[in-house]
Structure formats: C-alpha cells, structure tokens
C-alpha positions as a Markdown table, in Angstrom:
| # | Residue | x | y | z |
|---|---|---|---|---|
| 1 | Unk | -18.8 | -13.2 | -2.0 |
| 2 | Unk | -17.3 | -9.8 | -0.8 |
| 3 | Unk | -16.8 | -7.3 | -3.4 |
| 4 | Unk | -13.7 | -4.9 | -3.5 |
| 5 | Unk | -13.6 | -2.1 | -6.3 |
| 6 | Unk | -10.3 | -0.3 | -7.3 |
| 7 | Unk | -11.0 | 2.7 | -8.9 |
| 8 | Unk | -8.6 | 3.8 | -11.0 |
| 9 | Unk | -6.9 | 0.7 | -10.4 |
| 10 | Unk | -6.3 | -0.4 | -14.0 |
| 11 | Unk | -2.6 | 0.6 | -13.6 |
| 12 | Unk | 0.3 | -1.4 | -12.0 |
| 13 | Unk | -0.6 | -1.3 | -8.3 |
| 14 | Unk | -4.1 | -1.8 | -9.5 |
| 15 | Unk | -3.5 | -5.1 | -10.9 |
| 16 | Unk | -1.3 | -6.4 | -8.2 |
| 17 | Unk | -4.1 | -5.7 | -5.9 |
| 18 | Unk | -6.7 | -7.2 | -8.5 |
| 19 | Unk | -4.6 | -10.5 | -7.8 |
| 20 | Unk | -4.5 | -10.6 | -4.6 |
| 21 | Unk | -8.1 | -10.0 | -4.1 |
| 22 | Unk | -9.3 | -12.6 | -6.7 |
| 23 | Unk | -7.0 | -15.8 | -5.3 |
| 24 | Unk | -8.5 | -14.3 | -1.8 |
| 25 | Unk | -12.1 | -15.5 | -3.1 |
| 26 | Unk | -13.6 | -11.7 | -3.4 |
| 27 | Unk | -15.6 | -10.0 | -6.5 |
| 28 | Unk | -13.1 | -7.3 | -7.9 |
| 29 | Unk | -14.6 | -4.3 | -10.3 |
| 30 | Unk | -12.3 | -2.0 | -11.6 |
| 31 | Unk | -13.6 | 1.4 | -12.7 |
| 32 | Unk | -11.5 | 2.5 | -15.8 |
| 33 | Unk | -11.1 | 5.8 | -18.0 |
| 34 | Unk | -10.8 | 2.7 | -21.0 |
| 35 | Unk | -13.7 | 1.4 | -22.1 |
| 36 | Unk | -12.1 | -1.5 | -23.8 |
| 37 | Unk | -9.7 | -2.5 | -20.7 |
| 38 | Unk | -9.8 | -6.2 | -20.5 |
| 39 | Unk | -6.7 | -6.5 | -18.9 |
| 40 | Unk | -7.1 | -9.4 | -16.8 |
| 41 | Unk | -9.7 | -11.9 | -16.3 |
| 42 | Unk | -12.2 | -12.3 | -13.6 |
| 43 | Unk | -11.8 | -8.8 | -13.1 |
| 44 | Unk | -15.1 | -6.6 | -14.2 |
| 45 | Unk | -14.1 | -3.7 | -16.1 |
| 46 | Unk | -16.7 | -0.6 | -15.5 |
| 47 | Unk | -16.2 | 2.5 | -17.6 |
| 48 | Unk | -16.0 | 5.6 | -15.7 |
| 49 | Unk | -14.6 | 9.4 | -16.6 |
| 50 | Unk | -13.9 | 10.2 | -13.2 |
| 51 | Unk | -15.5 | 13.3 | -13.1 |
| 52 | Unk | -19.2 | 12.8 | -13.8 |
| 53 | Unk | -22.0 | 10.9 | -11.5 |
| 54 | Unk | -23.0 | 7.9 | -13.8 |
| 55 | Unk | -24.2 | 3.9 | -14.5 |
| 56 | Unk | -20.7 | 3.2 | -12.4 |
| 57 | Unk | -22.6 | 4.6 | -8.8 |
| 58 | Unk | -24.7 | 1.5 | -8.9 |
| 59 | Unk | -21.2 | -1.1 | -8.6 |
| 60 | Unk | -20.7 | 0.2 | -5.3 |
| 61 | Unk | -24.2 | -0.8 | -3.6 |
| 62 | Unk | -23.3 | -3.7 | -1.1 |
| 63 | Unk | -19.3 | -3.0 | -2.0 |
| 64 | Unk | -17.2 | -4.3 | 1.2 |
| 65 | Unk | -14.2 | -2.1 | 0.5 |
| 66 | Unk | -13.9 | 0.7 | -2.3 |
| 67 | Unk | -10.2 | 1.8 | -2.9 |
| 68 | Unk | -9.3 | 5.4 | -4.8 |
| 69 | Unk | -6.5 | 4.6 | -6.9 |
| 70 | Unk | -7.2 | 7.7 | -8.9 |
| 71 | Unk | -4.2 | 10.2 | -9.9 |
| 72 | Unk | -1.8 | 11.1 | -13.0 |
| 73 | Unk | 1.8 | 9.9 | -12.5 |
| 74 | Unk | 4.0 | 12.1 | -10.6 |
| 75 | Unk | 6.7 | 11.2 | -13.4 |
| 76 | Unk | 6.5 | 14.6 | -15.6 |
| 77 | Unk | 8.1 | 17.9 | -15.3 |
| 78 | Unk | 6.1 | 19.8 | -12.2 |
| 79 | Unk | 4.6 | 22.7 | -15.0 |
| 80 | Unk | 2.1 | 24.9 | -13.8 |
| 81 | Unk | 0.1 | 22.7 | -17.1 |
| 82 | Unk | 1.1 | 19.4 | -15.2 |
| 83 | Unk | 0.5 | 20.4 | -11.5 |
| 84 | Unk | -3.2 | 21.3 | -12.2 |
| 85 | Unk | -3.8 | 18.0 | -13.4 |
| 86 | Unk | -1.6 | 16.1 | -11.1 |
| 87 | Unk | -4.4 | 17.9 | -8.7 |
| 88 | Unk | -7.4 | 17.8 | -10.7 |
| 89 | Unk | -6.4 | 13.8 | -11.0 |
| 90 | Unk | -6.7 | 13.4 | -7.4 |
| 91 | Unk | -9.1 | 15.9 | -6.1 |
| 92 | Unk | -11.9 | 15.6 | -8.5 |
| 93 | Unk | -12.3 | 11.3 | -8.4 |
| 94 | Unk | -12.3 | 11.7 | -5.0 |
| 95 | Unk | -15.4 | 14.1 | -4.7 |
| 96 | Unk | -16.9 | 12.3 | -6.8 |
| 97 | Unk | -16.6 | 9.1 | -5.4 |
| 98 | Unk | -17.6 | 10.6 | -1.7 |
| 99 | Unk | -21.1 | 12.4 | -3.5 |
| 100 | Unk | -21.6 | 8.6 | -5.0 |
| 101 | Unk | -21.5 | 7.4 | -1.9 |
| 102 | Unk | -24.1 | 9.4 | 0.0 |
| 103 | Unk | -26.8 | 8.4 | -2.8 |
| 104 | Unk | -26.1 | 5.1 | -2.0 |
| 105 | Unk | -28.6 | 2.7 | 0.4 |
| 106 | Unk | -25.9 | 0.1 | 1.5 |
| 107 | Unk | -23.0 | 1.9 | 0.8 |
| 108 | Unk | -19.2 | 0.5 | 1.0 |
| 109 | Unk | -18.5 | -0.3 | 4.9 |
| 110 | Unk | -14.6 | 0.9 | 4.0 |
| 111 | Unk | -13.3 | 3.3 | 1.9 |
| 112 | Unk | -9.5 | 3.3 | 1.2 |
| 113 | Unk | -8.4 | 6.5 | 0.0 |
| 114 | Unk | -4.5 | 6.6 | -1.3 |
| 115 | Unk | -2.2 | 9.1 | -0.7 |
| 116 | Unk | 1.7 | 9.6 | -0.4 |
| 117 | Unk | 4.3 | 10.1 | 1.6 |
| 118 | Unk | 5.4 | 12.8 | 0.1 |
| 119 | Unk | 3.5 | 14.8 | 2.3 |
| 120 | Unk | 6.7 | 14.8 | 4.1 |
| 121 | Unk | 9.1 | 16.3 | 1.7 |
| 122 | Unk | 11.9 | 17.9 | 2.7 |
| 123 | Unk | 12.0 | 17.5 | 6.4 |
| 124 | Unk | 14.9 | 16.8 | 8.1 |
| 125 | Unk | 13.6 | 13.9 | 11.0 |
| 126 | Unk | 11.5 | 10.9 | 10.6 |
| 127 | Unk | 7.6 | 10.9 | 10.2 |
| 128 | Unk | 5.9 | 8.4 | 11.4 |
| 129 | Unk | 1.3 | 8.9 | 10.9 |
| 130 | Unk | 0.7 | 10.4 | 14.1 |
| 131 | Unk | 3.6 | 13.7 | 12.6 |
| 132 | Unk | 1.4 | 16.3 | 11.2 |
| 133 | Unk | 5.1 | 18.5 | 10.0 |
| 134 | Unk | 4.4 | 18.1 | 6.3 |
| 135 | Unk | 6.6 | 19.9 | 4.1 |
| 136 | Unk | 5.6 | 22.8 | 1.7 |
| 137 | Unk | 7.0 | 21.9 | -2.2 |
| 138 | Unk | 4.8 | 21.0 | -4.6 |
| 139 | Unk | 4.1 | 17.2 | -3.7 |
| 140 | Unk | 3.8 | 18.1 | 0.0 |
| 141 | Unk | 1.1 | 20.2 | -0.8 |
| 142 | Unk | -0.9 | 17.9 | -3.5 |
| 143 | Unk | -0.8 | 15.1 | -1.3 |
| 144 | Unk | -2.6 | 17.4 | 1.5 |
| 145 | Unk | -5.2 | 18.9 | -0.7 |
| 146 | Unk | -5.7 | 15.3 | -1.9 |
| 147 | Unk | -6.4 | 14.2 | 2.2 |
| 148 | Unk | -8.6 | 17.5 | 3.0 |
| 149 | Unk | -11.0 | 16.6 | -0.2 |
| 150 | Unk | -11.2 | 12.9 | 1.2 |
| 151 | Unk | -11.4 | 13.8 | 5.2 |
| 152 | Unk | -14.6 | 16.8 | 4.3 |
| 153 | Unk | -16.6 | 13.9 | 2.8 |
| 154 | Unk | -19.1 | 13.7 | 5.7 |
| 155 | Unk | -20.2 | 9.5 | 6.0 |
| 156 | Unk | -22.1 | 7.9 | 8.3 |
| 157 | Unk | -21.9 | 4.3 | 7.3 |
| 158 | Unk | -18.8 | 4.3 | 5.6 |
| 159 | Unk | -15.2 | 4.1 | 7.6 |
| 160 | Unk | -12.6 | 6.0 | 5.7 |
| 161 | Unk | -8.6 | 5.4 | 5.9 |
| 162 | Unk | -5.8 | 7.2 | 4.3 |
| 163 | Unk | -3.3 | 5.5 | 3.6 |
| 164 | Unk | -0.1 | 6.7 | 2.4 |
| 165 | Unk | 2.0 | 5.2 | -0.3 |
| 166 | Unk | 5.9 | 5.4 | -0.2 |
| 167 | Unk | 7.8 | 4.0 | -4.2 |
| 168 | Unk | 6.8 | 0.2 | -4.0 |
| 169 | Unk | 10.1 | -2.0 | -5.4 |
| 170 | Unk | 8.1 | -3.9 | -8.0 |
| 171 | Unk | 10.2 | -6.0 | -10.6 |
| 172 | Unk | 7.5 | -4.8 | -13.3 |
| 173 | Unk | 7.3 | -1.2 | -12.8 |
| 174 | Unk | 8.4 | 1.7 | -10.7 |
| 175 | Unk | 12.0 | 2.6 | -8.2 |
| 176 | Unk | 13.2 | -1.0 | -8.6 |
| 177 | Unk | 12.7 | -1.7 | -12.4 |
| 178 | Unk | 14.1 | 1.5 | -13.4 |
| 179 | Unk | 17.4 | 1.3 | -11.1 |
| 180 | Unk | 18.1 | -2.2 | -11.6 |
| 181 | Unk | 19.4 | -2.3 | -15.1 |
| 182 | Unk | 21.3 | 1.0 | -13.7 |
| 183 | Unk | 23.0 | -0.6 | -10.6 |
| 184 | Unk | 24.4 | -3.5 | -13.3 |
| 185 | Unk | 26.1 | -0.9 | -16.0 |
| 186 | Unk | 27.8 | 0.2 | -12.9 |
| 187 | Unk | 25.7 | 3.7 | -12.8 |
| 188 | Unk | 24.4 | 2.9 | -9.5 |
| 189 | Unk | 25.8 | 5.6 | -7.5 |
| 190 | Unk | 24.7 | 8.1 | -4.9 |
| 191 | Unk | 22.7 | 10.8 | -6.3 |
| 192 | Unk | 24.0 | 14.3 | -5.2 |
| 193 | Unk | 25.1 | 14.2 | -2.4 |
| 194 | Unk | 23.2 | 11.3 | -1.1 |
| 195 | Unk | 21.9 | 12.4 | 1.8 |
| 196 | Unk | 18.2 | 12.4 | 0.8 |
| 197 | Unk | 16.3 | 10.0 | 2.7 |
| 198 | Unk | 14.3 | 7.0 | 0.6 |
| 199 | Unk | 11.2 | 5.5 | 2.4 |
| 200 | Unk | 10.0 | 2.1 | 0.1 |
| 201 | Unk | 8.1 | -0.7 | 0.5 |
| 202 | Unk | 8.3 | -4.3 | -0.8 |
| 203 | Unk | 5.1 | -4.8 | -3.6 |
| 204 | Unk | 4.5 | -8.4 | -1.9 |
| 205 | Unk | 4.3 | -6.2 | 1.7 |
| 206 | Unk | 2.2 | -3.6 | 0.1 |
| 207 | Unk | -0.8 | -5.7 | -1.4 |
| 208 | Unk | -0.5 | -7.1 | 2.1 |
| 209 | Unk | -0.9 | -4.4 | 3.8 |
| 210 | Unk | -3.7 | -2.9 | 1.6 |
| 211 | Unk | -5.4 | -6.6 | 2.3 |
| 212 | Unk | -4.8 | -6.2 | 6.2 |
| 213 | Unk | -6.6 | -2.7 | 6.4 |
| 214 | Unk | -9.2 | -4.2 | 4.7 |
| 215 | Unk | -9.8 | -6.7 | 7.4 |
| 216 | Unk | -9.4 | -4.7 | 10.4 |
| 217 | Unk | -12.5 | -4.1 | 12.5 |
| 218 | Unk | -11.0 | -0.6 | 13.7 |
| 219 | Unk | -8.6 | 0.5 | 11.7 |
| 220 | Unk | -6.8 | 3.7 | 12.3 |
| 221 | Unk | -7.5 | 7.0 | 10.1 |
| 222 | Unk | -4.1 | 7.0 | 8.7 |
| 223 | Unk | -1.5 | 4.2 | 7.9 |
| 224 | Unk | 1.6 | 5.0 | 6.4 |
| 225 | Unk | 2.6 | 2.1 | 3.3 |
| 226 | Unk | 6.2 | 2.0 | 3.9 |
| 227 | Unk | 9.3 | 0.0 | 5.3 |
| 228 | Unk | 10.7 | 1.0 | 9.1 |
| 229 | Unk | 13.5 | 0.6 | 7.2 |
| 230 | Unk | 14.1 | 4.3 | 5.6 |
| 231 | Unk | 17.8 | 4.8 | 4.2 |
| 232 | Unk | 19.9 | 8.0 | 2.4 |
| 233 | Unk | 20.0 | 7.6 | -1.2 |
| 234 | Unk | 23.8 | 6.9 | -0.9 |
| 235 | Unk | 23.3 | 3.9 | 1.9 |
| 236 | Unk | 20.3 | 2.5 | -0.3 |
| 237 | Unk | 22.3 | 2.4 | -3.8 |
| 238 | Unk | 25.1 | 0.9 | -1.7 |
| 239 | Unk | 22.9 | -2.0 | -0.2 |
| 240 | Unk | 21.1 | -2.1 | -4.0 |
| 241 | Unk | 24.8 | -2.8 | -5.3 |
| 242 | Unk | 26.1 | -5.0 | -2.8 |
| 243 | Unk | 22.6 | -8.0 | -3.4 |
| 244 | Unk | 23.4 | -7.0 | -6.9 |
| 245 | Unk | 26.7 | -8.4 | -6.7 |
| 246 | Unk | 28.3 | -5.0 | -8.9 |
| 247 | Unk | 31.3 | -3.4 | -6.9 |
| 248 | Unk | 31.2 | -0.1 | -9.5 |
| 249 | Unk | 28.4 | 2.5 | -8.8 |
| 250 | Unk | 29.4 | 5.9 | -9.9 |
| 251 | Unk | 27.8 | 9.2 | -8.5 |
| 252 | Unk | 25.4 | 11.3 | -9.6 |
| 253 | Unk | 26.0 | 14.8 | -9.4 |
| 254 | Unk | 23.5 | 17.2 | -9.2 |
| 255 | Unk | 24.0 | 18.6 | -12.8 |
| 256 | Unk | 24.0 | 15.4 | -13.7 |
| 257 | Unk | 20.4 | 14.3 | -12.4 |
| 258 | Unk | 19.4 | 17.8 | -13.6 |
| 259 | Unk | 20.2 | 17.1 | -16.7 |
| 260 | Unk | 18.6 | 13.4 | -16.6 |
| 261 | Unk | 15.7 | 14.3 | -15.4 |
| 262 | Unk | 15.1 | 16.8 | -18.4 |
| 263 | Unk | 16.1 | 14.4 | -21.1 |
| 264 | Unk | 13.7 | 11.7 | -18.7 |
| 265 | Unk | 10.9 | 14.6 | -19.0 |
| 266 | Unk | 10.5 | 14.1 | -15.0 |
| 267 | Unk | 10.9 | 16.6 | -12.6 |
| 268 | Unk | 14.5 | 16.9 | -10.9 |
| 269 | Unk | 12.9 | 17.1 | -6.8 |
| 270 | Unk | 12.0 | 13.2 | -7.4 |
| 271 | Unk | 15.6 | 12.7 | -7.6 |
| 272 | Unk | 17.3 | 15.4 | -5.1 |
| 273 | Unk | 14.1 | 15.9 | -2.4 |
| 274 | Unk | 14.1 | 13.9 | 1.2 |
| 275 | Unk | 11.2 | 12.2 | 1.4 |
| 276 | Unk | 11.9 | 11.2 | 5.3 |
| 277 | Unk | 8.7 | 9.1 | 6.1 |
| 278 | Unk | 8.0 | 5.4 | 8.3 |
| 279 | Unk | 5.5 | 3.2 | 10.2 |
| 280 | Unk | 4.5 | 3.2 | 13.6 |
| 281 | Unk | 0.9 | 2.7 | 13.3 |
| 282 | Unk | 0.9 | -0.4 | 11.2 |
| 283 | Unk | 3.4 | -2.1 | 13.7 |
| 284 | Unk | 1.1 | -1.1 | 16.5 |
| 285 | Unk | -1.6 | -1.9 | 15.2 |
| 286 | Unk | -0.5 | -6.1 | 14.0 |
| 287 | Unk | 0.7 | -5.8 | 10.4 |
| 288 | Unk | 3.5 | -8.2 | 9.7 |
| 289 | Unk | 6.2 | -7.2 | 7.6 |
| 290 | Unk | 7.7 | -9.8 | 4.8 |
| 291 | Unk | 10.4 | -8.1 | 4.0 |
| 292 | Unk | 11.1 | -4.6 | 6.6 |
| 293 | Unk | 14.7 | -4.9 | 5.9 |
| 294 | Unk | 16.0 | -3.7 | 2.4 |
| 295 | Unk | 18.8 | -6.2 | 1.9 |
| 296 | Unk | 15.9 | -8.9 | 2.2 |
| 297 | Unk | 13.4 | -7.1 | -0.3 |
| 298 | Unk | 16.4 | -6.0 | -2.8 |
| 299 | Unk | 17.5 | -9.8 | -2.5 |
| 300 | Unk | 14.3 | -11.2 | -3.0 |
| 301 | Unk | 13.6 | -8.8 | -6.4 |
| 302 | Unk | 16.9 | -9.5 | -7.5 |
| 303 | Unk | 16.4 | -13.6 | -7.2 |
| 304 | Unk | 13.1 | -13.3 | -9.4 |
| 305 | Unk | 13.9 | -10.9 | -11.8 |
C-alpha cells in the first residue's frame, strides 16, 4: 500500500486530499501542530511542531509522495507582526522537512511542495509556469522566498514539484463559501473597479490535479493549480450571479472593501490586487480538466450546496 503524508494538512484542502487518497487505496499520515486531531478516520494523525527534527522523521521512510501543506492563512491584516509569521509558516516547515529528508535511507520518491499564485500579483498580462515576471507586494514576494527555501534543498532520490495554488471554490470553505451567501442578498457586485483578474480552480479539479502529479513518472518542476479560465472580478461576479439566478449585485467601491476588509480583519490587496495567473503546463503535460469553464464549476457548487 503506497503511503502519502500531508503535512500540515489537517486544514480544509488537507482533508479533501485525505479523501481522495484513502478511497484511492493509499496509507495517508497527516503531521499536525494538534496532538489530539482525530479529524477523520483512517487517517494517522502524527504530532509535529514544525520547527524541530523529531519521532515524526521516521513516518516518511518508504513515503511515496510527501506534500507541504504548511503556512498561516493569508486571511489577516499584512502587519509587519503577521507577515513574519505568514513567512516563518512557510519557510521554516519547509527546511525542516528537506533536512528530514536527507537523514532518511528510502526517502519519499516525490515531494510536493505548495505554493501560490500570487507570485504573480499585480501584473498586467497572463502567467502561465514557464513566466518568471512575479510581482513585488507582499504575497509576490512570500510566495518566492517560500520556492527558493524548497528549490536550495539539494536531493538526490527525491523529485521535487512546486505547485502553485490559485482560491479553490469549495462549498465548505474559502472564495466560494464566503461569496455565495453575498451573490443571494444581492451584494454580489464588482469590487472596485473590477478590473482585477481572478485565477480559481474547482476543489473536485484540484485534488485531481494534486493526484495526477503524483502519478506522473516525469513531472515538470512547476505546475500552476488553476482554471485556463481566469476572469476580472467584475465578469466573474457577473457569471457568479447569473448560475445563481440573482439579477441584483451591487458594487463595491473601494472605500467600501477598505472598510470591509478592516471590520473582516483581512488585508484590503486580497480584495483590490490582480492576481493574473493560468495553466499551460498541466494542459501539456495530460491533466484533464472537470470543470475549466466557470459557468460549469459555479453551476455545479451551486447545484450541491
């Protein structure tokens, strides 16, 4: 039985992942800051702190894939307080993880490292993972420090892949379950002036896709987790209200989302910065999309909810 382990994967992406690994047939060990987290079943909860060497190194001996799940939510106010442990989040488990590895003697053949696609924030044109133009604001640059830190770790027998993760529309957490009871109080409006681009990605396409890489014999350094299908803020609320069936979505202004995002305690960029990012490689490279095309996903999430 092939063994996958998600660290820092006790979290909402974490357990969809856990899900689809476990009906797949595969082990599935979570390394978790809780010591108590019994989540779900048949997943094996190991307690780690994410910043010290301990019983957790043995777990990955004869691991097929490890995926680094590790960071603090980007939802808070960007304070010089939050954006040191925004990095420290990232940066530290992923050091850590890479010097576990090399005192391993069969370590993981794959190592998934996440990122975002952020790294592309605030540039005008379409990125696609060969575009090396990232942007320079704050999540731009967190999301490269968090890459360099995974691309110095020197492996031999471990294959490492970055791959990039756009706001997955999930009908338990995240873009989609905070809009949706927006869009249908008729608050689902553009947000300034609309303009900034949205890259997303289906959460049934995303486990998928994290699956996919894990079976490829050669995969390619860096895949980019997001839809082709990369809108403005004003054409995305307009598709999000027309599967929602609401006519009414009024705007945003930017006072407005400045002053929502303080009373949210989240930092106004997440609202106002383009973040204009899609796939070419994953295309290339085999990876079926479910759902590419927003009206579909939005449909589909609608229909279920």
């Amino acid at each position: 039985m092939k063994k996958v382990v998600l660290a820092g994967g006790s979290g909402h992406l974490g357990r969809l992942l856990a899900e689809l690994f476990i009906k797949a047939g595969m082990k599935v060990v979570v390394f978790s800051r809780s010591k108590v987290d019994k989540a779900m079943e048949k997943v094996d909860y190991v307690y780690w702190d994410g910043e010290t060497l301990g019983d957790w190194v043995g777990e990955l001996e004869d691991t097929d894939t490890l995926i680094n799940l590790c960071g603090k939510s980007i939802q808070c106010r960007f304070t010089k307080e939050n954006q040191q442990a925004l990095t420290n989040s990232r940066v530290v488990p992923t050091k850590l993880l890479g010097e576990a590895l090399r005192s391993l003697k069969r370590p993981p053949r794959l190592w998934i490292n996440f990122s975002g696609i952020s790294i592309f924030g605030g540039k005008e044109t379409l990125h696609a993972e060969d575009s090396t133009d990232y942007g320079i604001d704050f999540l731009s640059v967190l999301a490269q420090e968090w890459e360099a830190a995974f691309v110095d770790i020197p492996l031999q027998n471990t294959r490492k892949v970055i791959l990039r993760i756009s706001p997955v529309l999930s009908k338990g957490s995240g873009m989609f379950a905070e809009l949706y009871p927006l869009v249908k109080m008729g608050l689902g409006g553009k947000v300034g002036d609309g303009k900034q681009m949205v890259s997303w990605i289906h959460e049934h396409d995303f486990v998928q896709m994290v699956k996919w890489v894990a079976e490829l014999e050669e995969p390619a350094p860096v895949y980019h987790a997001c839809s082709s299908d990369t809108r403005s803020n004003k054409d995305f609320m307009r598709v999000f209200r027309e599967e929602a069936k609401i006519s009414l979505g009024l705007p945003v202004p930017v006072f407005m989302a400045y002053v929502g995002s303080f009373l949210k305690g989240v930092d106004v960029s997440l609202l106002l910065q383009t973040v204009p990012a899609t796939t070419k490689q994953t295309i290339e490279d085999g990876f079926k999309f479910k759902y590419n095309y927003l009206h579909s996903a939005l449909a589909q999430l609608i229909k279920s909810t």
